[in-house]
C-alpha positions, -999 to 999 in steps of 0.1 A, spaced: -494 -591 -547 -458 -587 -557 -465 -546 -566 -484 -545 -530 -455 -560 -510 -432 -537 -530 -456 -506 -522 -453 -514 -482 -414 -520 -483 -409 -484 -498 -428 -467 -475 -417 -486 -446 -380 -476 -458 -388 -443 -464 -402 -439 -424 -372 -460 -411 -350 -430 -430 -368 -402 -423 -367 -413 -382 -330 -421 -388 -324 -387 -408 -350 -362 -382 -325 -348 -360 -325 -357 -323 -336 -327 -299 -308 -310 -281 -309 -311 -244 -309 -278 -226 -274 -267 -216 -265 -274 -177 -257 -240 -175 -255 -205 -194 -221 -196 -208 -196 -184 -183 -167 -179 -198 -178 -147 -222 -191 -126 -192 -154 -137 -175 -134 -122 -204 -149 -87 -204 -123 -84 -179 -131 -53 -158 -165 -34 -167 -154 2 -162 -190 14 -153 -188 45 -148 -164 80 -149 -162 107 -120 -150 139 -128 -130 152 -97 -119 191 -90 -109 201 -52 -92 224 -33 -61 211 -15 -45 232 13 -9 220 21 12 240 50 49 231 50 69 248 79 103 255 83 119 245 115 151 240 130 159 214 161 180 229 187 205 208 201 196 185 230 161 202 238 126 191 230 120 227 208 122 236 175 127 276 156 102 282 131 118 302 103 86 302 82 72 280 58 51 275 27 12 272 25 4 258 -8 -36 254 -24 -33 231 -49 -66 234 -74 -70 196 -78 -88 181 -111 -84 148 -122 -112 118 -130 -115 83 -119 -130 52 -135 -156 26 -112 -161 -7 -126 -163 -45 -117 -142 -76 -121 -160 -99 -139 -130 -126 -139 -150 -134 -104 -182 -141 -116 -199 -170 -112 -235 -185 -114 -256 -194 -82 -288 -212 -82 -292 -230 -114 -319 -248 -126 -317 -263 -164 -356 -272 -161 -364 -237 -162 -333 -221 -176 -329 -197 -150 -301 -194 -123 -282 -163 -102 -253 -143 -120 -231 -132 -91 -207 -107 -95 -182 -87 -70 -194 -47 -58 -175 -21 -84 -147 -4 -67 -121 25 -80 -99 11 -112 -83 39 -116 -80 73 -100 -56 98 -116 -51 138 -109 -42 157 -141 -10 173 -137 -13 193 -168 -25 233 -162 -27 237 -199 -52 210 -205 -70 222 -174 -54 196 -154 -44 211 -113 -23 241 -105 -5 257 -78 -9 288 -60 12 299 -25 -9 320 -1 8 347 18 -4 379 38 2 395 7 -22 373 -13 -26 339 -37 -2 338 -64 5 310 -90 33 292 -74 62 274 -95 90 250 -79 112 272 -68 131 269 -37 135 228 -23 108 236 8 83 246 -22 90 214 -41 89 194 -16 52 213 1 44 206 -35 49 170 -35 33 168 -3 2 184 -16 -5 161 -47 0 129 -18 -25 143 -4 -48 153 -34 -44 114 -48 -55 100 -11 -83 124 -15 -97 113 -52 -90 78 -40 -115 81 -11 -141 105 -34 -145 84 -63 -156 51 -38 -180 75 -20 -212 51 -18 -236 71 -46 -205 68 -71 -208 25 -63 -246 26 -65 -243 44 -99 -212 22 -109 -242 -4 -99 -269 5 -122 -247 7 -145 -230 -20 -151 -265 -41 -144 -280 -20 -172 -248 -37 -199 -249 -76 -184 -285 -84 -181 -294 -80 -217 -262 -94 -223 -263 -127 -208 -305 -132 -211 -292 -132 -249 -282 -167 -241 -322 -177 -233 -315 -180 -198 -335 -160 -170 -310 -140 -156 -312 -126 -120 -273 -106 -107 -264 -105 -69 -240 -86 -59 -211 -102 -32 
């Protein structure tokens, strides 16, 4: 009787520890992890190679005294053979998730439209970067600062070329591509965490 009672006690010890020593199933997390999509920073997406031809006219004048008009002693018409390259990317530091729901694990990454990072003309002929060249009637010749209206036309020229790849590289087929890319990097990066992941864009 003794050995019997002994027999049960065991085994009813034995169950209470193995219940106490199973481990306890872990709820689902309220929501995927944010903060490792937030400090990728900025996702530079995608590269544009940029190359134009910038025309520049600088004229010459002089006021004359108390009169509306002006003499026009000549001037300087300067093509500038623009190439430089721009980066497209998004802010992820503005991301946030939409539409959670733990039951099913699945909720709405929202992140900002890509947009221009950086947008830089190279300056440098010898690495192929832009160059000069003054048209005349007598023809296009490489053009080096020379005189102050030629540095100055210059000057005036690359204003113009950096307004120019500023307003190229956020042409609407470079952000659709900047798009796709940058989708094609986070989903598989945040489904990792065993969340359904949808991305809107804002």
């Amino acid at each position: 009787m003794n050995h019997t009672f002994a027999l049960l006690l065991v085994a009813t010890l034995s169950a209470i520890a193995a219940w106490q020593l199973k481990p306890e199933k872990q709820p689902p997390p309220s929501a995927p992890p944010l903060v490792s999509v937030q400090e990728m920073g900025t996702l530079v997406s995608l590269k544009v190679n940029y190359a134009n031809v910038v025309e520049f006219n600088q004229r010459v004048t002089q006021d004359i005294p108390w009169t509306q008009w002006e003499l026009r002693f000549g001037g300087s018409r300067v093509l500038l053979i623009a190439r430089g390259e721009c980066l497209v990317g998004v802010d992820l530091k503005q991301a946030r998730y939409e539409q959670l729901a733990t039951a099913t694990q699945t909720a709405t990454l929202v992140v900002p439209q890509p947009s221009v990072v950086s947008a830089r003309l190279n300056h440098d002929p010898k690495s192929g970067g832009s160059s000069f060249y003054e048209a005349s009637t007598n023809g296009v010749v490489a053009l080096l600062p020379g005189t102050e209206q030629q540095t100055k036309a210059m000057n005036l020229a690359l204003q113009k070329a950096q307004r120019d790849i500023e307003a190229s590289c956020a042409r609407p087929e470079f952000i659709e591509a900047a798009r796709k890319s940058a989708q094609a990097v986070l989903l598989p990066t945040v489904s990792a965490t065993g969340w359904k992941i949808a991305l809107a864009w804002r």
